[in-house]
C-alpha positions in Angstrom: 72.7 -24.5 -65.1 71.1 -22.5 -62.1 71.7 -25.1 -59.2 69.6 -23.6 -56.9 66.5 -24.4 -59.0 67.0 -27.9 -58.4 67.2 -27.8 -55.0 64.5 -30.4 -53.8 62.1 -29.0 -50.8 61.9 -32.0 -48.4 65.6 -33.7 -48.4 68.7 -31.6 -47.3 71.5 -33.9 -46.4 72.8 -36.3 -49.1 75.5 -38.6 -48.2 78.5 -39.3 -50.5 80.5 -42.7 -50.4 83.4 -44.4 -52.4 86.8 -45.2 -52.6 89.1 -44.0 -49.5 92.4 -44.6 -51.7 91.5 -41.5 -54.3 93.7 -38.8 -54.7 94.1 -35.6 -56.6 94.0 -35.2 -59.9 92.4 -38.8 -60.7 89.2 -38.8 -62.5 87.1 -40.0 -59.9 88.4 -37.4 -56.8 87.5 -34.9 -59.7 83.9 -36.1 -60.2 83.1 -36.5 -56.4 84.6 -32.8 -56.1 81.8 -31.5 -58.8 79.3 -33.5 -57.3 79.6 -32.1 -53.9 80.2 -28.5 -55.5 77.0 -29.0 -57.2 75.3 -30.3 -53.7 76.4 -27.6 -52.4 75.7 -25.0 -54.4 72.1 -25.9 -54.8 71.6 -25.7 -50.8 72.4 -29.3 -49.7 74.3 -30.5 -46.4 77.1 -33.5 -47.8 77.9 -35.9 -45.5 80.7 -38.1 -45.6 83.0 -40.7 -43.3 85.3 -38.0 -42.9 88.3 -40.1 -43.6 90.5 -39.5 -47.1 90.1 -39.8 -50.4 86.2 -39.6 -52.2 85.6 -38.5 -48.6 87.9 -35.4 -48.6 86.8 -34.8 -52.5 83.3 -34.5 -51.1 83.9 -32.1 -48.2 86.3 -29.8 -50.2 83.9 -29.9 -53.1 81.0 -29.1 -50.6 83.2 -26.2 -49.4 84.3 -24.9 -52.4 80.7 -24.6 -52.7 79.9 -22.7 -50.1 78.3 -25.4 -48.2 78.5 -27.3 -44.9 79.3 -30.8 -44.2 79.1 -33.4 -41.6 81.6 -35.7 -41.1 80.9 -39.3 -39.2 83.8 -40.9 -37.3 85.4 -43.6 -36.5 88.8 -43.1 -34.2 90.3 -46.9 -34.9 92.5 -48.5 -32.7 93.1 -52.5 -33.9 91.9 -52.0 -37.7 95.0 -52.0 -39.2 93.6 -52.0 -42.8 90.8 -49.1 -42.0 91.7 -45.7 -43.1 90.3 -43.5 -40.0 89.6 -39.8 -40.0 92.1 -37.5 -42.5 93.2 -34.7 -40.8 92.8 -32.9 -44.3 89.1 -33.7 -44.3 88.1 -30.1 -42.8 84.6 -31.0 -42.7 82.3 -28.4 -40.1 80.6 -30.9 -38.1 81.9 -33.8 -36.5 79.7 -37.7 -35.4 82.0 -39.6 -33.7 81.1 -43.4 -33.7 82.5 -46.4 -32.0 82.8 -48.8 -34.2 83.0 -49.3 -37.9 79.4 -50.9 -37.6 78.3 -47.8 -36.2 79.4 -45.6 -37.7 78.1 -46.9 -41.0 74.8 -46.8 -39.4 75.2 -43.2 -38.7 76.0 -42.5 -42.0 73.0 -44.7 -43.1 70.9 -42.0 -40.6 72.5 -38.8 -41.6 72.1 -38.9 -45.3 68.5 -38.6 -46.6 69.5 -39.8 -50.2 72.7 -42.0 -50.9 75.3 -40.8 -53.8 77.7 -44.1 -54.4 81.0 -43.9 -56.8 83.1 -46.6 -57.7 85.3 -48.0 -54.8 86.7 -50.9 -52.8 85.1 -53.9 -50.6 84.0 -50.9 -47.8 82.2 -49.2 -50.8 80.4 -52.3 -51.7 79.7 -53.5 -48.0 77.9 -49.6 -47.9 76.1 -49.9 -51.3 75.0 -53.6 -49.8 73.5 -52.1 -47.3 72.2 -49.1 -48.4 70.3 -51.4 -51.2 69.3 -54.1 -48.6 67.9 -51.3 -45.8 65.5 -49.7 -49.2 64.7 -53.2 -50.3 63.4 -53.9 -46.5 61.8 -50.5 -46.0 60.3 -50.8 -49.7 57.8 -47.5 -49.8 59.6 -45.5 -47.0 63.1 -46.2 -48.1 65.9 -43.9 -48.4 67.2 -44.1 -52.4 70.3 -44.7 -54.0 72.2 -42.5 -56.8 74.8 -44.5 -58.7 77.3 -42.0 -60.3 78.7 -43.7 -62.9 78.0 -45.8 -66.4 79.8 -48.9 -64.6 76.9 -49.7 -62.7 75.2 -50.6 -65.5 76.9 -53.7 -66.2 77.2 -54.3 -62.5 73.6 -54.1 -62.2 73.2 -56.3 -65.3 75.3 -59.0 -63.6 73.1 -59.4 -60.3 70.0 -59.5 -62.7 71.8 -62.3 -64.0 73.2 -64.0 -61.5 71.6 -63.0 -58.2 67.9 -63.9 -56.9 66.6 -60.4 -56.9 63.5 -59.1 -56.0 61.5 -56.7 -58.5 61.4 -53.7 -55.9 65.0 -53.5 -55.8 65.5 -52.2 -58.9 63.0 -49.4 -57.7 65.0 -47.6 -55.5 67.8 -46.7 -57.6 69.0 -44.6 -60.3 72.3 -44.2 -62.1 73.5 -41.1 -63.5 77.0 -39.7 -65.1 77.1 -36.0 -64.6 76.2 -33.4 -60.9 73.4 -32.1 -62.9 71.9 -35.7 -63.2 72.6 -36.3 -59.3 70.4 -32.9 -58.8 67.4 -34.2 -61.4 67.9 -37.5 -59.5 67.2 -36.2 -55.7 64.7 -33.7 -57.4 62.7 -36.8 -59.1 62.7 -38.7 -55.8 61.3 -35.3 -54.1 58.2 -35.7 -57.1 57.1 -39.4 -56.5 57.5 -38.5 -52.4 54.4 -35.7 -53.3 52.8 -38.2 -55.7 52.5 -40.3 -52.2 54.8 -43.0 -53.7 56.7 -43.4 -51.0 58.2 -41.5 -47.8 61.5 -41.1 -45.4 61.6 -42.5 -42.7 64.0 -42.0 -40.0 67.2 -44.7 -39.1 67.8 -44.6 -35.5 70.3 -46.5 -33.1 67.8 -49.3 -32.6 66.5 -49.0 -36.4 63.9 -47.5 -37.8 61.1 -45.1 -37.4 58.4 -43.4 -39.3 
């Protein structure tokens, strides 16, 4: 598949999140690695947490792409259970944040779309609030991508269980393959020129049109 035509007009950075405990040669560093390849190669900026595992996966997928990355930081000093930047992760530009909050927030700002793989309680605290900031800016929110057939049956268990809305199952898809991450950004591109909805911008203070 020719990447490049599927390279969406209006969104250029895509963020990448999962779990920071990956490493080589499992399945899921592998699929981050050909997701960010794929990013790359069709002309997207990844962005990640800059720390290890999906993280790293994502920026040396990106690179082996020929692309750039930015990397948002977090330096911690009393978190003795947070993972912190990887010295590995060679990502090309660098967001330094104080705080865990923050710098979750920053990544929230930086990335125009949201790709989210399987991963730990910081994963989930990141897909929370990726979900909850579209569900709240319904109409000018920033989507989600769930790589992985998993997130089915996760899904299925908040429609069961959970008191959900009927927009938030609007502003998410879930895919199993790079090229359905690409058709994913590129549909969101098509309902933004069909008027269905629009970016807006996350700033320190929160958010702007």
């Amino acid at each position: 598949m020719d990447t490049n035509l599927l390279k969406a007009k209006t969104i250029e950075q895509v963020a990448i999140f999962g779990f920071a405990d990956s490493k080589e040669g499992e399945p899921i560093y592998e699929e981050v690695f050909e997701v960010a390849k794929a990013l790359a190669q069709a002309g997207y900026i990844v962005v990640d947490g800059g720390g290890p595992g999906v993280m790293r996966a994502a920026t040396e997928g990106a690179k082996q792409g020929r692309g750039k990355v930015v990397g948002v930081t977090f330096y911690p000093e009393d978190e003795m259970n947070y993972e912190g930047r990887d010295p590995k992760n060679l990502f090309d530009e660098e967001i330094k944040t104080a705080n865990y909050v923050e710098r979750t927030l920053s990544l929230m700002k930086e990335g125009q779309i949201y790709v989210i793989f399987n991963g730990g309680t910081g994963t989930i605290s990141e897909f929370g609030m990726a979900w909850g900031l579209a569900r709240l800016y319904f109409g000018h929110h920033k989507p989600l991508i769930l790589y992985g057939k998993f997130w089915e049956k996760i899904i299925a268990s908040f429609k069961e269980n959970m008191l959900l809305r009927p927009e938030e199952l609007e502003v998410y898809k879930i895919v199993e393959t790079p090229e359905g991450v690409l058709e994913a950004i590129k549909n969101f591109e098509e309902e933004l020129e069909r008027g269905e909805h629009q970016h807006i911008k996350i700033t320190r203070n929160g958010f702007q049109n």
